[in-house]
MARKELO-528777 format. One record per residue: x, z, y of N, C-alpha, C in turn; residue number from 1. Coordinates in Angstrom, 3 decimals. Each point is the difference from the previous one (the first is absolute). Example, Ala and Ser with C-alpha at 12.3 -4.5 7.8 and 13.67 -1.06 7.14 Angstrom:
! residues 2
+----------+----------+----------+----------+----------+----------+----------+----------+----------+-----+
!     n_c1 !     n_c3 !     n_c2 !    ca_c1 !    ca_c3 !    ca_c2 !     c_c1 !     c_c3 !     c_c2 ! pos !
+----------+----------+----------+----------+----------+----------+----------+----------+----------+-----+
!   13.190 !    7.800 !   -5.690 !   -0.890 !    0.000 !    1.190 !    0.900 !    0.000 !    1.200 !   1 !
!   -0.350 !   -0.720 !    1.050 !    0.820 !    0.060 !    1.190 !   -0.770 !    0.730 !    1.090 !   2 !
+----------+----------+----------+----------+----------+----------+----------+----------+----------+-----+
This chain:
! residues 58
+----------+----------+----------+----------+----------+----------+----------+----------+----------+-----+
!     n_c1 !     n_c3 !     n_c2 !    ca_c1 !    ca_c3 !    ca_c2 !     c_c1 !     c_c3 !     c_c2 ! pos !
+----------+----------+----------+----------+----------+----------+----------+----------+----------+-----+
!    0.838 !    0.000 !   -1.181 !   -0.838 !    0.000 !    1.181 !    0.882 !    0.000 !    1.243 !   1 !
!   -0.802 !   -0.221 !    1.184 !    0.854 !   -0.396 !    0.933 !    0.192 !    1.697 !    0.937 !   2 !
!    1.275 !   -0.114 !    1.026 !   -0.020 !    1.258 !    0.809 !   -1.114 !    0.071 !    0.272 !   3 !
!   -0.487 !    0.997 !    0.397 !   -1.159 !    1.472 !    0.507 !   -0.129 !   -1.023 !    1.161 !   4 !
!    1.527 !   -0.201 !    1.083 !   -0.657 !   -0.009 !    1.203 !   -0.339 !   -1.563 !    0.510 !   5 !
!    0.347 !   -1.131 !   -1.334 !   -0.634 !   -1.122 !    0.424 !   -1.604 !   -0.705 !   -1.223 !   6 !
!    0.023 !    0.872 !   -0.956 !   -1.155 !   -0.119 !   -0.284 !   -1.532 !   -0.085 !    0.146 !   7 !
!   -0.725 !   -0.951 !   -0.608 !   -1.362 !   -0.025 !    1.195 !   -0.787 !    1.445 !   -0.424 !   8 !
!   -0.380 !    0.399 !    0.517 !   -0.714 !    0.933 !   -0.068 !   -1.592 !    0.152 !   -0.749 !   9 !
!   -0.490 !   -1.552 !   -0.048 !   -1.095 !    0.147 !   -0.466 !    0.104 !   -0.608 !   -1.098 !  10 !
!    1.105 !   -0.142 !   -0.785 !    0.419 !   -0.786 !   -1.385 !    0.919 !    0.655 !   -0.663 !  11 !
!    0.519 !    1.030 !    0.439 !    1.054 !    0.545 !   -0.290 !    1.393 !   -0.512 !   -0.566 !  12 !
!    0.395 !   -0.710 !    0.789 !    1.192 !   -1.597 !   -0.480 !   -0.532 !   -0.813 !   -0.979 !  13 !
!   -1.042 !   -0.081 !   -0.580 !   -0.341 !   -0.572 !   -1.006 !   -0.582 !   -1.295 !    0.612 !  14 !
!   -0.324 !   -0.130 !    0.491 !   -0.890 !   -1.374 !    0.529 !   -1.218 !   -0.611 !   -0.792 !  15 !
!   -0.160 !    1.216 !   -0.303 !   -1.743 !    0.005 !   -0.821 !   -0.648 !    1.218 !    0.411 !  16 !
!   -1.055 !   -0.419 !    0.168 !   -1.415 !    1.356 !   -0.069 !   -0.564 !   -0.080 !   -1.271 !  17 !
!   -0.796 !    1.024 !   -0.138 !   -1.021 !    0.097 !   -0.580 !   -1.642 !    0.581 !   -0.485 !  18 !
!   -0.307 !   -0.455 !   -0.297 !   -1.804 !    0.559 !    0.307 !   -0.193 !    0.700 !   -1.268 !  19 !
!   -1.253 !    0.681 !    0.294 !   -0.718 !    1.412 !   -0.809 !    0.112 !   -0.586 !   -0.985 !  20 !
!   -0.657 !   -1.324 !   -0.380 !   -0.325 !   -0.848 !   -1.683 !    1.720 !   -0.688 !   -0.721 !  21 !
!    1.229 !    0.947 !    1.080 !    1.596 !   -1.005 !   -0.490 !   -0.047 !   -1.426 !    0.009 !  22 !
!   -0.437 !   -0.717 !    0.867 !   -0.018 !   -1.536 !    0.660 !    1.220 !    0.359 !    1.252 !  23 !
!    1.189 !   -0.414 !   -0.367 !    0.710 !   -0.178 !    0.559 !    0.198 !   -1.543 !    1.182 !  24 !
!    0.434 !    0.305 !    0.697 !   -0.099 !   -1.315 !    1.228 !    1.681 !    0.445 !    1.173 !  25 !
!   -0.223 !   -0.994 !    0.366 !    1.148 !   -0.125 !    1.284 !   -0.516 !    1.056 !    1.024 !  26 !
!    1.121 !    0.915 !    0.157 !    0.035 !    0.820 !    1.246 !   -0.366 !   -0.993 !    1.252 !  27 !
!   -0.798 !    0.140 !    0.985 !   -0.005 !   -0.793 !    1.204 !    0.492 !    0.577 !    1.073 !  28 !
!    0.724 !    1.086 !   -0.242 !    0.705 !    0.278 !    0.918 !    1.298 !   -0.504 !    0.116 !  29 !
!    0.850 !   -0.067 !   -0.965 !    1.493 !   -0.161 !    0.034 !   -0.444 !   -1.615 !   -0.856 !  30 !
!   -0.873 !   -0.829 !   -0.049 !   -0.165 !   -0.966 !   -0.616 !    0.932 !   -0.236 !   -1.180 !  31 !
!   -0.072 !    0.927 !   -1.089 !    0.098 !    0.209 !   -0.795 !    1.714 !   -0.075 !   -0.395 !  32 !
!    0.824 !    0.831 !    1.186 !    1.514 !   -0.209 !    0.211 !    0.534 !    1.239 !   -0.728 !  33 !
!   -0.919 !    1.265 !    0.836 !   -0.104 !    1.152 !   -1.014 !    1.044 !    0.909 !    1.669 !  34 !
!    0.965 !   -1.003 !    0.942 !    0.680 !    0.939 !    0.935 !   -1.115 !   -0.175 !    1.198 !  35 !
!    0.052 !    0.879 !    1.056 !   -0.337 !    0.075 !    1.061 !    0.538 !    0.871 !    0.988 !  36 !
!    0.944 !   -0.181 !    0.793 !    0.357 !    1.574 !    0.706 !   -1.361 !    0.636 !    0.498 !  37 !
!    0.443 !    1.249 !   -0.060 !   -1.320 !    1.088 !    0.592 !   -0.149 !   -0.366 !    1.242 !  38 !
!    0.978 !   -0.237 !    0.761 !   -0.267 !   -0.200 !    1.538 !   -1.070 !   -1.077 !    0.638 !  39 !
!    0.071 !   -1.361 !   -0.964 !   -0.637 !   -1.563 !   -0.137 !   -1.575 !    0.194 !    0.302 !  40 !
!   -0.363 !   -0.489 !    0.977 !   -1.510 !   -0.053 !   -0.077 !   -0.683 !   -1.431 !   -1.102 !  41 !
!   -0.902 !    0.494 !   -0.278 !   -0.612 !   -0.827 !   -1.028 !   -0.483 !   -1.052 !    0.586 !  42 !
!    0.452 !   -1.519 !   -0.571 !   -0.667 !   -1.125 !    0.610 !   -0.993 !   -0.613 !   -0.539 !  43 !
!   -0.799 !    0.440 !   -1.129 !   -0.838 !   -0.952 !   -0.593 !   -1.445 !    1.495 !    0.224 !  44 !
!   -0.527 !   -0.147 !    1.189 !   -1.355 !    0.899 !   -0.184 !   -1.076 !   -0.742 !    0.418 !  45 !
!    0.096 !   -0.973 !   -0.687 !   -1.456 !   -0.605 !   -0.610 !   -0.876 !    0.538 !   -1.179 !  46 !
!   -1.503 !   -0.255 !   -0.149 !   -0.215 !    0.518 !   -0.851 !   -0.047 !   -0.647 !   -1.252 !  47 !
!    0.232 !    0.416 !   -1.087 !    0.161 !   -0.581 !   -1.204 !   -1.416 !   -0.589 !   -0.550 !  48 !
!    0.447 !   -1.124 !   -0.857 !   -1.299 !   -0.752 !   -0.472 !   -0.592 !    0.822 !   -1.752 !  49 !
!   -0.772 !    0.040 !    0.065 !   -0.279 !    1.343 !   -0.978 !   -1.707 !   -0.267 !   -0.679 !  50 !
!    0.087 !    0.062 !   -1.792 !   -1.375 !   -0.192 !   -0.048 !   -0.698 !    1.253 !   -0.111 !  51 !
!   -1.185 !   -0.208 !   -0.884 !   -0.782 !    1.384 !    0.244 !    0.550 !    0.853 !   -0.846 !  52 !
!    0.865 !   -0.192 !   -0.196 !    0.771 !    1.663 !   -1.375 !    1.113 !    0.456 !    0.741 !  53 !
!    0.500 !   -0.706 !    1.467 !    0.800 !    0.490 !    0.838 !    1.498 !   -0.729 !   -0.798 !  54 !
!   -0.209 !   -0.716 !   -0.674 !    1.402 !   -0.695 !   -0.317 !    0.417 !   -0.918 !    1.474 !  55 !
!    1.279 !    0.223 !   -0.533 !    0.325 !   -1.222 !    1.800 !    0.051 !   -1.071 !   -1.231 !  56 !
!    0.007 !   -1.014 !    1.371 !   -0.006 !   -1.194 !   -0.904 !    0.730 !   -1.200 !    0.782 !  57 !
!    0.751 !   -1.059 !   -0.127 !    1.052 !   -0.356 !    0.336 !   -0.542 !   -1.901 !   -0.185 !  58 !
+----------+----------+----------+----------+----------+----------+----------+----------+----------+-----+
């Protein structure tokens, strides 16, 4: 895993999430790089395209 202090935070260096049912998908934060410095403001805050079970969908 990557250092503490450039890891994304909402992927945990991994560059995957994952949901309640384990459907794994691309972090959209670090677009699926897994680094982000903490300092970096987030550039993608659009909202995600998503069906009715709350999967994103791509």
């Amino acid at each position: 895993m990557a250092s503490r202090e450039k890891a994304c935070l909402a992927c945990d260096g991994r560059g995957l999430l994952m949901d309640d049912e384990e459907w794994q998908y691309t972090c959209k934060i670090c677009n699926g790089d897994g680094f982000m410095p903490q300092h970096a403001s987030v550039a993608n805050r659009q909202l995600a395209n998503m069906d009715e079970t709350n999967r994103i969908l791509d």
